[in-house]
N, C-alpha and C positions, 0 to 999 in steps of 0.2 A: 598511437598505441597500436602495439600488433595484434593479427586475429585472434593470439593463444590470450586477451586481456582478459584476466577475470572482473566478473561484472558481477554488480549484486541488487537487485530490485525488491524495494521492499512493496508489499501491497499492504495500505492499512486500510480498514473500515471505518467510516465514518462514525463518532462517538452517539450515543443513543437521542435520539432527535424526539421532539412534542409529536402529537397527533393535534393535527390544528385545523382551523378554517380554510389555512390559505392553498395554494397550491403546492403538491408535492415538492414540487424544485425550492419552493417558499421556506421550509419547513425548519423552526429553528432547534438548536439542541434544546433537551430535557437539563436539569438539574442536574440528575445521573450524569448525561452526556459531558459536562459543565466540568465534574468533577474526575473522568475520566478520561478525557483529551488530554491533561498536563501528564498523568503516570503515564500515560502511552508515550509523549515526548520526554519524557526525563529518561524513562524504560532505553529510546532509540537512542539519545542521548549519552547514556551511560554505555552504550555497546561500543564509543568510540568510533564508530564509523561517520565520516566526513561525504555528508550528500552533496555533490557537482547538482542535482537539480531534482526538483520536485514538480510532480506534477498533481494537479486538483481541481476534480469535478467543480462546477459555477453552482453546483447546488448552494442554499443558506446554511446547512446542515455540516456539508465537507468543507465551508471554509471556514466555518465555525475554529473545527478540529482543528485544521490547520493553524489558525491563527494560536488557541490554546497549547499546540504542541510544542511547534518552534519556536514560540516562549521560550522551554527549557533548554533549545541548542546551542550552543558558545559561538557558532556559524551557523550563519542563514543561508540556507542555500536559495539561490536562484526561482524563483516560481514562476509556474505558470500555468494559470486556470483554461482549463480545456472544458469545453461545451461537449466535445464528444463522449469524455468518462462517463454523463449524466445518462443510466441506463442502456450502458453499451453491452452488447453480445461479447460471449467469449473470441470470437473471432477480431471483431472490432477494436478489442482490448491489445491484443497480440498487436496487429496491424498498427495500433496506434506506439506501443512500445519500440517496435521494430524501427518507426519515426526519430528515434531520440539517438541527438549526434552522438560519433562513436569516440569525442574526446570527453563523453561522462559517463564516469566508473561506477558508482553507485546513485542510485534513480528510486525516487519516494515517489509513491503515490497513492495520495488521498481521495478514495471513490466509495463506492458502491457493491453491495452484494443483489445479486446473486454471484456479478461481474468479481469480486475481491476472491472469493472463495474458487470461483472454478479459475480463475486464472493461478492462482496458487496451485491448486489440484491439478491442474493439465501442465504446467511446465515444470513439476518439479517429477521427476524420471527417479530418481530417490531420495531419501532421507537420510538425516543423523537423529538414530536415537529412535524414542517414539512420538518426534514431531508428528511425522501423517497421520499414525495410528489415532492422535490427540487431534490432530485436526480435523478427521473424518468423524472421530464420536463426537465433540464440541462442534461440529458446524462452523462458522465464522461471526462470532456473536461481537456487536457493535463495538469500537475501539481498539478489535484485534488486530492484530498483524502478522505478518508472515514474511519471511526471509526467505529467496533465491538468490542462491548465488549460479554462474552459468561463466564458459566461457566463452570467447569470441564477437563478435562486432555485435551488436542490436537487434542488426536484419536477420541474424543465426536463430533468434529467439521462436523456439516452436515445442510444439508436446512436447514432452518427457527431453530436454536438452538440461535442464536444472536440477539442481539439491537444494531442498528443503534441509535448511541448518537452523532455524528456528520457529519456533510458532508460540505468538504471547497472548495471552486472552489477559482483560483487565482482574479476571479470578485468580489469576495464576499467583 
């Protein structure tokens, strides 16, 4: 692929999880959550885009989602559960992105907020529509997602290089 390849990364948050005994990392989904992992994968699903790989926090919570989502996909993309998603910095996020070979087009991944939101917020440089405007007043409330698309290699991926072309909350 050459460096002008457009590239699209979706950032989803993990669908709404219990308040439990166990340890954070532990933490399984809620009902709610149950019921809104499958519309967030039908949702990605239905947008026709074909994921080369996915990646997914080891939390119990985002493999939940995961598994609930890609249910709905006609292709399973590739997985691979990363211990670093589970409460990474915005920077850490980047860095980890930047990692992901450059013969994959579009790139899921299922993590964590604060981490989902400001990585959304920091690489996308602009919008279509009033995706930001919706994202900045909704927050990033559990099972949402977000589309960047960006161009060039992986390693490119920094502040404001991205368009926000979508932003889905399980409300919408």
């Amino acid at each position: 692929m050459s460096a002008d390849t457009p590239r699209r990364i979706v950032l989803l948050r993990h669908a709404k999880a219990e308040w439990s005994q166990d340890s954070d990392h532990e933490r399984p989904l809620a009902e709610r959550g149950r019921k809104d992992a499958p519309v967030a994968g039908r949702r990605l699903a239905d947008s026709g885009t074909v994921f080369d790989l996915a990646l997914c926090s080891t939390a119990t919570r985002t493999r939940e989602t995961w598994k609930l989502a890609v249910h709905e996909f006609a292709q399973r993309p590739r997985t691979v559960y990363e211990e670093r998603l589970y409460e990474a910095s915005l920077g850490e996020l980047i860095a980890l992105f930047g990692e992901t070979p450059d013969d994959v087009r579009n790139l899921l991944v299922v993590a964590h907020n604060p981490g989902m939101h400001g990585a959304a917020d920091a690489l996308s440089g602009t919008a279509e529509g009033d995706a930001l405007a919706r994202m900045t007043r909704d927050g990033f409330p559990t099972a949402a997602y977000a589309v960047v698309e960006f161009s060039g290699p992986w390693k490119s991926l920094e502040h404001g290089v991205g368009k926000l072309v979508e932003y889905w909350t399980p409300n919408d």
